[in-house]
ZADRENVO-410293 format. One line per 5 residues: number of its first residue (from 1); their letters; for each residue x, y, z of C-alpha. Coordinates in Angstrom, 3 decimals. Example, Ala and Ser with C-alpha at 12.3 -4.5 7.8 and 13.67 -1.06 7.14 Angstrom:
<pts>
1 = as = 12.300 -4.500 7.800; 13.670 -1.060 7.140 $
</pts>
This chain:
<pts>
1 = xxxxx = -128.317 -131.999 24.374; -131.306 -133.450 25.026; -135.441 -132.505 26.088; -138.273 -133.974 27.251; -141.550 -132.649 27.423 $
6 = xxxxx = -142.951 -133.757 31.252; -146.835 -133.430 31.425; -147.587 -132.844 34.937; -151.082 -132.613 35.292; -152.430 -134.898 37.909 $
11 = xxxxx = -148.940 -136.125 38.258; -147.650 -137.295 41.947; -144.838 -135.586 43.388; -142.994 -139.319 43.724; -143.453 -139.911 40.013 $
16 = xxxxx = -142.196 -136.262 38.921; -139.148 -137.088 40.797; -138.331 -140.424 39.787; -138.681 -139.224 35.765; -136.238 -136.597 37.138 $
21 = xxxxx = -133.547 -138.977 38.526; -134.048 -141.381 35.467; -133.328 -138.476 33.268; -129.984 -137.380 35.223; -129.243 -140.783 35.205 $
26 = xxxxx = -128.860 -140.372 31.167; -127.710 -136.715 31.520; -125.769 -135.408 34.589; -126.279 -132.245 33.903; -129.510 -131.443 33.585 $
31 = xxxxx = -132.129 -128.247 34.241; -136.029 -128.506 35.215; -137.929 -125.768 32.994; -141.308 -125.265 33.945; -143.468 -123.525 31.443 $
36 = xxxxx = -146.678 -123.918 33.152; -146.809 -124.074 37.196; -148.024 -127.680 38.127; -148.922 -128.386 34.203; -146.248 -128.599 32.152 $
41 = xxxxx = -142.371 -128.705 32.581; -139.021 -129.483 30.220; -136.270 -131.541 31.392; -133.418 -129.855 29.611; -130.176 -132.668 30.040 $
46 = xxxxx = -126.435 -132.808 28.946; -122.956 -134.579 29.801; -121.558 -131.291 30.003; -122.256 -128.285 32.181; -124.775 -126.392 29.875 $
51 = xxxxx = -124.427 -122.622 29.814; -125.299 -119.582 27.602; -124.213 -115.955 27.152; -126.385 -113.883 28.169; -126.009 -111.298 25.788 $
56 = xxxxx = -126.734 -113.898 23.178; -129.918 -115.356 25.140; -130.832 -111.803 24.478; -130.422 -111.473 21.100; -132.252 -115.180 20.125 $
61 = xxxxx = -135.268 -114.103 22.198; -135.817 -110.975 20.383; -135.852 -112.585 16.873; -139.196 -112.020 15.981; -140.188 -115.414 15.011 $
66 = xxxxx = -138.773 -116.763 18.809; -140.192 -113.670 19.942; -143.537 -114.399 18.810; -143.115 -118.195 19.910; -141.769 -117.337 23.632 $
71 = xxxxx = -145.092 -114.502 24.251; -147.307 -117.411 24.111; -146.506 -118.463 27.848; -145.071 -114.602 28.387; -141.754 -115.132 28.110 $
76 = xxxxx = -139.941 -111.300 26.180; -136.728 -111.351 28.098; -134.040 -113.414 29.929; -135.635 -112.931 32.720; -138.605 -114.406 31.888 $
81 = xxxxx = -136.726 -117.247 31.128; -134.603 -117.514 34.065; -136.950 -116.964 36.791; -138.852 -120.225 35.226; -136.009 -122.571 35.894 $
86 = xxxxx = -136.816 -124.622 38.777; -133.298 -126.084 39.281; -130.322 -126.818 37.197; -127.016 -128.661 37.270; -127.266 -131.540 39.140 $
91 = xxxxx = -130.629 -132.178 41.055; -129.942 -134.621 44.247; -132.057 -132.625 46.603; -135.206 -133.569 43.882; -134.152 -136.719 43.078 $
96 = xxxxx = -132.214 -138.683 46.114; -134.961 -140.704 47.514; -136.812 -141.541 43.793; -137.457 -144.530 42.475; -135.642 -145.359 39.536 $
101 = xxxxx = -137.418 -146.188 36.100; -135.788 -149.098 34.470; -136.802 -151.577 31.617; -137.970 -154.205 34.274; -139.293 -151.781 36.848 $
106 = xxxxx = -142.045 -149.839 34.530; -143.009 -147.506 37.356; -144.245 -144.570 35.112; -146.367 -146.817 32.503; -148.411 -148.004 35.799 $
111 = xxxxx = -148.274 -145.045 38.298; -148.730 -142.068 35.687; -152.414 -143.754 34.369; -153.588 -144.277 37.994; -152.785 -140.760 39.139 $
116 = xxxxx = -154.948 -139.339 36.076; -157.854 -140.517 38.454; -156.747 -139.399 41.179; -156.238 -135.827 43.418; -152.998 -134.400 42.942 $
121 = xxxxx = -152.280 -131.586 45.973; -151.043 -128.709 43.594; -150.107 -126.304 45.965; -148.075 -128.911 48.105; -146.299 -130.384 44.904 $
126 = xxxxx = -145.247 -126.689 44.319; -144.009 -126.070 47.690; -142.172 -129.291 47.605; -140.947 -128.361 43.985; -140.024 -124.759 44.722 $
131 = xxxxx = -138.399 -125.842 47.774; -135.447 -126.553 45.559; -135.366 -123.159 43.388; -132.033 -120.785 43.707; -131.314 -117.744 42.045 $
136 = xxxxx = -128.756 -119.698 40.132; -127.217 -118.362 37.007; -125.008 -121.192 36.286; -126.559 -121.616 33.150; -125.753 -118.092 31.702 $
141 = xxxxx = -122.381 -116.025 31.480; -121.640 -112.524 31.078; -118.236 -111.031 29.213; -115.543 -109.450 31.103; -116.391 -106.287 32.468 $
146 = xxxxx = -120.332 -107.069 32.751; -120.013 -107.903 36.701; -122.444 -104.631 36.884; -124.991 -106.015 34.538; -124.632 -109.836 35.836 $
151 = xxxxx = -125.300 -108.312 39.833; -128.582 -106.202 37.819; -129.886 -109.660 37.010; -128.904 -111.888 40.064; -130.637 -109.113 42.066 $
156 = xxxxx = -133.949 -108.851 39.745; -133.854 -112.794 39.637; -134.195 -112.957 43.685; -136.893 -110.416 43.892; -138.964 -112.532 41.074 $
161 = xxxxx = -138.527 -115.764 42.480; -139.943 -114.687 46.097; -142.464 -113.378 44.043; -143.406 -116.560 43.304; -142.829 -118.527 45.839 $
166 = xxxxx = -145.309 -115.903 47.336; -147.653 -116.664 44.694; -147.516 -120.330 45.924; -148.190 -119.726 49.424; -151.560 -117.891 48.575 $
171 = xxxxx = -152.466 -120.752 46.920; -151.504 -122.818 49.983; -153.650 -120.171 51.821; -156.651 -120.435 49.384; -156.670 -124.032 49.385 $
176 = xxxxx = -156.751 -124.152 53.615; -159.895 -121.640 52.942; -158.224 -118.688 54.508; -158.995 -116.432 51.785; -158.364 -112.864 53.304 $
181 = xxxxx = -154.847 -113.966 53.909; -154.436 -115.560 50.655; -155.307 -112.014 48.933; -153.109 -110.266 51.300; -150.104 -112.516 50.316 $
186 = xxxxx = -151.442 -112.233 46.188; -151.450 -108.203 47.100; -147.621 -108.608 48.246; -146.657 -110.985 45.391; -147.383 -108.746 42.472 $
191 = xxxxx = -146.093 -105.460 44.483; -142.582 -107.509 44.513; -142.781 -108.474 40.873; -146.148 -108.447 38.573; -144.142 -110.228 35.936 $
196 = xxxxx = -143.150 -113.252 38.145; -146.964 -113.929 39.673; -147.918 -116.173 36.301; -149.246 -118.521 38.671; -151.775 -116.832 40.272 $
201 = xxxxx = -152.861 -115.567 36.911; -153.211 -119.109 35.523; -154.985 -120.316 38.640; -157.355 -117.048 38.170; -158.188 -118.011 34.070 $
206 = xxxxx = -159.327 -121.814 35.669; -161.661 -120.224 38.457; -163.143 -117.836 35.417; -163.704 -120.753 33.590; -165.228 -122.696 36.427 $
211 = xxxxx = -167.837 -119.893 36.669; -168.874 -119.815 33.253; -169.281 -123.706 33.233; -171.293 -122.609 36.809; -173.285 -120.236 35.100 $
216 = xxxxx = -173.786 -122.561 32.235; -175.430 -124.917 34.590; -177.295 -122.507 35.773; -175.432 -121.753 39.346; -175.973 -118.363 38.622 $
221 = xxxxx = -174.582 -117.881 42.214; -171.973 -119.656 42.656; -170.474 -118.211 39.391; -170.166 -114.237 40.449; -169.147 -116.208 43.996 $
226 = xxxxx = -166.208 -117.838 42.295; -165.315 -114.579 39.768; -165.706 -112.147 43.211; -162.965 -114.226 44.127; -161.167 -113.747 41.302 $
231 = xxxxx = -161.381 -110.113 40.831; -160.167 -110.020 44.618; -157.471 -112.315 44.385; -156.602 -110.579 40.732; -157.832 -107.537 40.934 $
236 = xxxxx = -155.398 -106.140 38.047; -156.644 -108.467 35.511; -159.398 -106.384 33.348; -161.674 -109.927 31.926; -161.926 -111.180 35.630 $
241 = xxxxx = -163.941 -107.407 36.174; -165.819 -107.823 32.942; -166.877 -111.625 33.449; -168.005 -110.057 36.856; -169.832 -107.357 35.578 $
246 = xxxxx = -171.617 -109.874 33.078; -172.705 -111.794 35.916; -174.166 -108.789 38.074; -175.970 -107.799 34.886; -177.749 -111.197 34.537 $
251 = xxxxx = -178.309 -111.815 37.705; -180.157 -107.759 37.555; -178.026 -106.166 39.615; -177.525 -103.015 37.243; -175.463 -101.002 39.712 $
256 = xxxxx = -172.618 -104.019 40.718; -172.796 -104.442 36.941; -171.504 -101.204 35.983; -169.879 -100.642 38.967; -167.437 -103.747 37.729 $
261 = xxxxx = -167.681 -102.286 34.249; -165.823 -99.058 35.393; -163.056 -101.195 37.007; -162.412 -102.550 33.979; -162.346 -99.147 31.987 $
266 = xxxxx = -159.932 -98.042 34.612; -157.818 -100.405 34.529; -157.955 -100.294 30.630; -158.840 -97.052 29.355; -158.968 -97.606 25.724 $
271 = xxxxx = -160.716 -101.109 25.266; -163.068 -100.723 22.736; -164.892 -104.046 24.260; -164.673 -102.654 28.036; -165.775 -99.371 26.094 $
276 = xxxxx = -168.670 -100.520 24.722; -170.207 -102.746 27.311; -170.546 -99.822 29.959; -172.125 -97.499 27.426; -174.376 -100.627 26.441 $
281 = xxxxx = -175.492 -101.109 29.930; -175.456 -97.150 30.473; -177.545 -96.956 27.689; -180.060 -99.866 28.189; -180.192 -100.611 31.862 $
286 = xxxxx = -183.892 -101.011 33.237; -182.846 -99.260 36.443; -183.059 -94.761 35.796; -180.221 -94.962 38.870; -177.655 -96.934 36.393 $
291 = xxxxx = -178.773 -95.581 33.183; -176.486 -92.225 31.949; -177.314 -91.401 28.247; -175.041 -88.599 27.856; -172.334 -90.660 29.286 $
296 = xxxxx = -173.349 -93.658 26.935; -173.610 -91.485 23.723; -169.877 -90.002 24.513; -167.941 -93.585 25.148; -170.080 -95.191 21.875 $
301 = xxxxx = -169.374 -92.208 19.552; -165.572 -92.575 20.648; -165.096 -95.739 19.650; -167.384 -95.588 16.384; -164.685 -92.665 15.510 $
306 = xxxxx = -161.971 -94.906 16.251; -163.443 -97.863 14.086; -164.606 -96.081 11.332; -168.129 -96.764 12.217; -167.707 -100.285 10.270 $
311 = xxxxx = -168.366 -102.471 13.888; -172.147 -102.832 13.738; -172.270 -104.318 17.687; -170.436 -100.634 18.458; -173.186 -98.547 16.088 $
316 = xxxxx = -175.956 -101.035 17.648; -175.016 -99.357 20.770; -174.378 -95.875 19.625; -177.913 -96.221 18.220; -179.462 -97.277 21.791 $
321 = xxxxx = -177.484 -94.305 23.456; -178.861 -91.406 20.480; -182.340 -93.131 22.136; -181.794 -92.923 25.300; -181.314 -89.155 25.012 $
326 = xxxxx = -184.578 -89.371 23.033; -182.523 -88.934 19.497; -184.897 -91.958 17.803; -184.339 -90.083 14.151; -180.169 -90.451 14.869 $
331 = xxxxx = -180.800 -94.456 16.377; -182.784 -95.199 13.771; -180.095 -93.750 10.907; -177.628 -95.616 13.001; -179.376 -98.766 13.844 $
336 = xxxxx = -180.309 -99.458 10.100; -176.231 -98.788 8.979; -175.705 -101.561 12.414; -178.111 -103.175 10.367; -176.859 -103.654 7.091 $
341 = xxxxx = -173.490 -104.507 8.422; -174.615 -107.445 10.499; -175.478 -108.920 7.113; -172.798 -108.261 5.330; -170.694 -109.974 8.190 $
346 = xxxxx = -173.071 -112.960 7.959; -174.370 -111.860 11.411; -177.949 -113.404 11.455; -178.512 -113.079 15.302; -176.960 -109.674 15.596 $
351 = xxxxx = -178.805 -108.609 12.711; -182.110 -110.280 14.059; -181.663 -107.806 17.246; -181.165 -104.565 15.608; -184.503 -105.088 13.337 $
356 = xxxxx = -185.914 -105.730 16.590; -184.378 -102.360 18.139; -184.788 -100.585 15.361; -188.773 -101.464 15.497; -188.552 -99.681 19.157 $
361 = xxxxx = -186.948 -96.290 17.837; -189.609 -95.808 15.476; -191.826 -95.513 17.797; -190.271 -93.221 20.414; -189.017 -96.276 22.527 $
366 = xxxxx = -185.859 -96.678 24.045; -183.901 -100.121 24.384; -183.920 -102.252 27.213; -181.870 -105.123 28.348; -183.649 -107.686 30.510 $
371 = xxx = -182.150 -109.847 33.252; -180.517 -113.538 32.384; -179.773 -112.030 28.935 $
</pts>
């Protein structure tokens, strides 16, 4: 048995398929594993027909060690394995036309450097690539008397893998700039099968990082342009609302900011970080319209409770939300513990900000954010 890690970043589709045909040359019988859409793939290759029980796929995933190994790219059940294969057995609808890679015909060594600088058409190398997926579970077998169980997973395998072939027509979509389509198709996708829509989630963590790099630069525009996107395209995904919400709140728009805050919370009820930014901005807002003290005080005092009231960034805002209601004796009390816990976690700029806060209370003021902070 044998496997090879194939980086395809950047890759052309004509390269990806001659490694492919040089690899079956060496091993018939091979299977294309892809671990990251358009990024990063295994070629999995034997002389022999290569095939596992299922039951005891089962059981090697769930060791906790593998288990722990596999959640890194979300893999926690056969499934989640299976629906990843690209192709396996033999692979002559990938590889007929390729080019061989020999000793005197280096193709790779020259065309794999050149294509680094180049523009590499993901969503028509995963069209041409998922062109070739089946439902195929020639690589698994079930006992005797598990036809039931073996028809559960052929039927759960099809409805996963149209998930994602859905998933790469809205990135066909997005990339042709029809956009309203594109989060029509996303909408369908991950009604057929969340799990199997890893794609679009992987395309949706670049785009959030494209933003912040925007916003970096100072594009403060085209960064909630490009998360708006995202949270429309993912709207399920909880940090694409709160990197939204950030935006809105430097750009000053106090009501889109905890508008986006509140999709978060609902999508995540009981994350402390989701928690605590809305009763921040509740809290602190300059606009009366956004601001809700009684609101703030309840969400920070819940998840003080729940930490013990040992997060100063949590009591920082529990402090600003006693003020807000015009409790400066109770922001102050709080503020100063917020305080003293900043320094003990080494916290200099935290700690520099609830001096600064505290200075405020004591004199009957309430805390107010500012906008591009």
């Amino acid at each position: 048995l044998a496997c090879v890690w194939l980086q395809a970043y950047n890759l052309e589709d004509a390269i990806f398929r001659s490694i492919a045909r040089t690899f079956q040359e060496a091993f018939p019988h091979m299977i294309v594993l892809e671990t990251q859409a358009a990024a990063d793939y295994l070629l999995i290759g034997s002389a022999d027909p290569i095939r596992t029980p299922y039951a005891s796929m089962a059981r090697r995933i769930a060791q906790p060690a593998v288990a722990a190994s596999l959640a890194r790219i979300d893999i926690r059940q056969p499934l989640d394995l299976l629906q990843r294969i690209v192709l396996s057995g033999r692979a002559d609808d990938l590889t007929a036309d390729a080019d061989l890679h020999t000793d005197d015909s280096v193709l790779v060594e020259f065309a794999a450097p050149r294509s680094l600088y180049g523009t590499v058409d993901v969503p028509l190398f995963l069209a041409d690539l998922y062109r070739q997926r089946r439902a195929d579970l020639r690589m698994v077998s079930f006992d005797p008397g598990q036809e039931a169980q073996e028809a559960r997973v052929q039927a759960d395998l099809v409805r996963r893998l149209q998930a994602r072939t859905l998933a790469v027509e809205v990135l066909t979509l997005w990339s042709q700039g029809s956009t309203e389509e594109a989060i029509e198709t996303a909408r369908k996708a991950f009604e057929l099968e969340p799990a199997a829509c890893d794609l679009l989630v992987s395309v949706g963590k670049r785009l959030l990082r494209q933003a912040t790099i925007r916003q970096e630069e100072g594009d403060l525009q085209e960064a909630l342009h490009v998360t708006s996107q995202v949270v429309s395209l993912l709207p399920h995904r909880v940090e694409a609302h709160v990197q939204l919400a950030d935006l809105y709140a430097r750009s000053g728009n106090w009501a889109e900011a905890a508008k986006s805050f509140r999709a978060a919370r609902t999508r995540e009820p009981q994350n402390q970080m989701v928690l605590n930014s809305l009763a921040w901005l509740l809290a602190t807002a300059p606009d009366p319209q956004t601001r809700n003290g009684a609101e703030a005080v309840e969400l920070a005092e819940r998840i003080c409770t729940a930490t013990d009231h040992k997060q100063p960034l949590f009591l920082r805002t529990l402090a600003a939300s006693y003020a807000e209601t015009g409790r400066f004796d109770d922001a102050v009390r709080t503020a100063t513990t917020a305080g003293d816990l900043a320094v003990q976690n080494k916290d200099a700029t935290l700690a520099q900000q609830i001096q600064e806060q505290i200075a405020l209370y004591r004199q009957g003021q309430p805390c107010r954010q500012t906008a591009g902070h």
